[in-house]
N, C-alpha and C positions, 0 to 999 in steps of 0.2 A: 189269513192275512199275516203278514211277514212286514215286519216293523225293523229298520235299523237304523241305529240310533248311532250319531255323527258326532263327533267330539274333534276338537281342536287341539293342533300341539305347536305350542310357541317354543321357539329353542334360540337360548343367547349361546353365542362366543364367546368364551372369553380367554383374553388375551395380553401379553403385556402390551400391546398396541390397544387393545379395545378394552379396558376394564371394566368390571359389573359398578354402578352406580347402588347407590345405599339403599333409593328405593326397591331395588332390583333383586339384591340381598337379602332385605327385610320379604319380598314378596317368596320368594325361594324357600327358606325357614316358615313362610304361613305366620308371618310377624309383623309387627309392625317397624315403623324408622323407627321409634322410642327405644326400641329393645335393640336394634343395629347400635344407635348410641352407645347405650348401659354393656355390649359388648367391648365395645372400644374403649370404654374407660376401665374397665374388668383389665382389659388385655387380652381378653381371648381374640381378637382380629386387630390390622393394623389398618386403617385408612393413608392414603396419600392424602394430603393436604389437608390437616385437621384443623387449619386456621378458617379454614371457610366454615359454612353451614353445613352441618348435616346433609341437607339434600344435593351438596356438591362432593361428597365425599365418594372416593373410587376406590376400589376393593378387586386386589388379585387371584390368581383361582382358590390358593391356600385357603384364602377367607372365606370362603362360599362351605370348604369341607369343615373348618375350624366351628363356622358358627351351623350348621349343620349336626355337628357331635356335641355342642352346647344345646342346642336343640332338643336333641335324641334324651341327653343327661339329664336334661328339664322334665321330661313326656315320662321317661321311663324309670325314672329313680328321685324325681323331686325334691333336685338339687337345686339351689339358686345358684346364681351366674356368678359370684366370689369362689365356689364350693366348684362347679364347672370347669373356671379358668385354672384353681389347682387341680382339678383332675388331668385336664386334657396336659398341661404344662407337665406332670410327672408321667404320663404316656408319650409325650414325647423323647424326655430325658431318657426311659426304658429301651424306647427305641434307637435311639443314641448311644447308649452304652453297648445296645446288644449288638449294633453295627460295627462300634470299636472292639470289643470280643471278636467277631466272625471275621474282621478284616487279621487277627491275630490267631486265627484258626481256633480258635474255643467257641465249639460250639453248644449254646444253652438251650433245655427245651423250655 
């Protein structure tokens, strides 16, 4: 007997017309909305409209990869989200610089 086994795959869009919603983010990450919060006050993601409620908060694709590598930084190195938002925020600047380098033909390994 030959058994197969059926799983589901749910796929959002996201878009500057359709943004991910915070519960949507927090579900992505395997989190809850508490920790969508505590990234936004970090800095590591930016919400549109943060005068409303949490659960109205909308989030561009940037955010889903940002709190995603906050994630990663949490599971695999057991960093808290202060220790996180500096990390990812001088990965950025790295990349920043190395782009203005390359755009000046220097190039770094």
């Amino acid at each position: 007997m030959v058994t197969i086994a059926r799983s589901s795959l749910h796929v959002t869009a996201i878009s500057d017309a359709d943004p991910l919603a915070a519960h949507e983010l927090a579900h992505a990450c395997g989190a809850e909305l508490e920790w969508v919060v505590q990234l936004v006050e970090v800095g590591i993601v930016e919400a549109e409209d943060t005068g409303r409620p949490p659960q109205e908060w909308r989030f561009q694709s940037a955010a889903l990869q940002c709190a995603l590598e906050a994630r990663r930084l949490e599971r695999d190195f057991g960093v808290g989200l202060d220790a996180a938002a500096l990390i990812i925020d001088l990965e950025r600047e790295v990349r920043r610089l190395k782009a203005l380098l390359h755009a000046e033909g220097i190039h770094m390994r």
